[in-house]
N, C-alpha and C positions, 0 to 999 in steps of 0.2 A: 469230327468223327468220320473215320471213313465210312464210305458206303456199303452198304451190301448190294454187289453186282451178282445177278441171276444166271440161269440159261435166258429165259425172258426179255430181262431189261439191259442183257451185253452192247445189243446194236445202240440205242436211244444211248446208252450211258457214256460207252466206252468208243466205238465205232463212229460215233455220230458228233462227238465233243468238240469245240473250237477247241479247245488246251490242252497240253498234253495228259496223258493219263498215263497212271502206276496200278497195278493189277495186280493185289498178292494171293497167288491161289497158296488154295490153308487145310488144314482139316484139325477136328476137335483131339483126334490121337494125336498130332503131331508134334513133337515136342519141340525141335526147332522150328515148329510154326509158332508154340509159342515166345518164343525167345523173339522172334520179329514180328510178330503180333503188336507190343507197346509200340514198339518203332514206325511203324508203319502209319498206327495213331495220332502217333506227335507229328509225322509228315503231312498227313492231312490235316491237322491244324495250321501246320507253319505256313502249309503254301494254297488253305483255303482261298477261291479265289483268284488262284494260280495256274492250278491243276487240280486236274479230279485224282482224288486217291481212294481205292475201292476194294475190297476182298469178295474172292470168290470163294465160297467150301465147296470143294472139289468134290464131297459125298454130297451132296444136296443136287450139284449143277456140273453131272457128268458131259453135256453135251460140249459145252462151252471148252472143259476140261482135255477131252478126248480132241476139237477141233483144232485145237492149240497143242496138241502130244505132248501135255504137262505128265510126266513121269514120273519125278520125285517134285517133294513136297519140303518146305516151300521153294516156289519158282514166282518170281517178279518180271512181269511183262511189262514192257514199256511202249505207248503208243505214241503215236503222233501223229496228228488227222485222218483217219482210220486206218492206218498204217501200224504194223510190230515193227520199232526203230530197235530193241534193244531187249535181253533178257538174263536173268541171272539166278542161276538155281543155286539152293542152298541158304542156311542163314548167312547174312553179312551184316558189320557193323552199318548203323545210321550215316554215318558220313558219305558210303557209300553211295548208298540208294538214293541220298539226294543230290551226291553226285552226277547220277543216271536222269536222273530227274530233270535237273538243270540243263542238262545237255542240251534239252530240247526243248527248251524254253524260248 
C-alpha cells in the first residue's frame, strides 16, 4: 500500500530514504487522480522493498505542495537520495511510471 506522505513526515520519508521514491501528489476531486490512484497502488506493491511509493493530498499538505510548485493534479515526483531526478504531470499509463521508477533504481 502506498504510504501517506504529510507536510510532516516529507523529510524522514521521502528526503531521507536510501531508495528511490515516487510521490503522487492527488486530491479527493480529482478525477484523473483517480485514474492513477489504483496504479500507483500496484507500484507500491510490486516494488515494496524497492522503493518507497507514497501520495500526498495536496489539500491536506499544502506546504509540501506549494514547495514543489505542484500546479496541476496529478504530478509524480520522482526522488533519488534526497534529490527531484524526475517529474510527470498528468495521468499516465502504469508502464510509464515504472518506467520512471526504474530509472533510478
Amino acid at each position: 500500500m502506498a504510504l501517506e506522505i504529510t507536510d510532516s513526515n516529507f523529510e524522514d520519508t521521502v528526503l531521507k530514504s536510501d531508495k528511490p521514491v515516487l510521490v503522487d501528489f492527488w486530491a479527493e476531486w480529482c478525477g484523473p487522480c483517480r485514474m492513477v490512484g489504483p496504479l500507483v497502488e500496484e507500484l507500491a506493491k510490486e516494488y515494496d522493498g524497492k522503493a518507497v511509493v507514497g501520495k500526498v493530498n495536496v489539500d491536506h499538505n499544502p506546504n509540501i505542495a506549494a514547495k514543489y510548485g505542484i500546479r496541476s493534479i496529478p504530478t509524480l515526483l520522482f526522488f533519488k537520495g534526497g534529490e527531484l531526478v524526475d517529474k510527470q504531470v498528468g495521468a499516465v499509463p502504469k508502464n510509464i511510471m515504472a518506467s520512471k521508477l526504474l530509472a533510478h533504481m
